[in-house]
N, C-alpha and C positions, 0 to 999 in steps of 0.2 A: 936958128931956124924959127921962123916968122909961127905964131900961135892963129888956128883958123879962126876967122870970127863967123861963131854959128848967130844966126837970128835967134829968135827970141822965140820960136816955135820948135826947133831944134833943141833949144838948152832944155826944157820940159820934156824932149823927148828921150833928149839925153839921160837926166835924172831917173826920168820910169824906168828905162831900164838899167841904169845900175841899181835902184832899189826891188826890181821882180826878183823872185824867187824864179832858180830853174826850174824847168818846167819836166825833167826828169828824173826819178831816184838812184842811188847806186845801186846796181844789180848784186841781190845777195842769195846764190844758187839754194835752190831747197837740197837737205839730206842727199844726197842721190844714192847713196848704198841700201837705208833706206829703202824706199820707193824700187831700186831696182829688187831688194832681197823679197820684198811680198810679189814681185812680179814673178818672180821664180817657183815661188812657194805657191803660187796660184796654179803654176805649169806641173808643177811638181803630183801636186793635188789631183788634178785629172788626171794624169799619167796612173798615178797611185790607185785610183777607180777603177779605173779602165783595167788597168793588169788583176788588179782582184775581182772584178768582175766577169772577166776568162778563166779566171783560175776557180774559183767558186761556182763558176758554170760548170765545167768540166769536171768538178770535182761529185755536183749533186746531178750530175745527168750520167754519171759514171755508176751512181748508187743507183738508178733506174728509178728517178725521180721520175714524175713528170712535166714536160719542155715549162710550161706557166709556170711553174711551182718553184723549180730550179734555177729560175729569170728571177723571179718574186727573192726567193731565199736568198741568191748572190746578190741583189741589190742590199740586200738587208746585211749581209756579211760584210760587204763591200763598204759601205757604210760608217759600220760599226769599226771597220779596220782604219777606216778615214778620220773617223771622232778621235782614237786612239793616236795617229798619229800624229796628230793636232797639240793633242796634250803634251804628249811626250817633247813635241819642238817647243810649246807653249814652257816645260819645265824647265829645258835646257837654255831659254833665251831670258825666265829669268835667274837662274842662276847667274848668271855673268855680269 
């Protein structure tokens, strides 16, 4: 089988690229349990709010709070249940 004869603008072009660098890296996926577990723990978190702050509503407008106060106070409960829960998964993830 006969060899092609490149000119002599060809063979330099030839060379460039066998000496480039690809020009793309190998794809190497981030964590993804990771990333998906704070997505969770984000949903998780407002859910957690939201239910304690119905329930702490109900709880001081049941005591014949009044409507502002028992808003104000279950944010404040609601809150404080939320820091706590934080910890407590903050303890158990470094334990492991």
């Amino acid at each position: 089988m006969p060899v092609r004869k490149l000119q002599s603008y060809e063979v330099d072009y030839q060379e460039e690229l066998n000496h480039q660098l690809p020009r793309y890296q190998d794809y190497t996926p981030e964590a993804q349990s990771d990333a998906n577990l704070k997505e969770i723990l984000f949903f998780v978190n407002i859910a957690v709010f939201c239910i304690c702050i119905a329930i702490f509503s109900f709880i001081f407008l049941a005591l014949k709070l009044s409507t502002a106060l028992a808003l104000g106070a279950a944010i404040l409960s609601s809150l404080f249940v939320l820091k706590l829960q934080r910890s407590v998964i903050k303890r158990k993830f470094k334990k492991k």
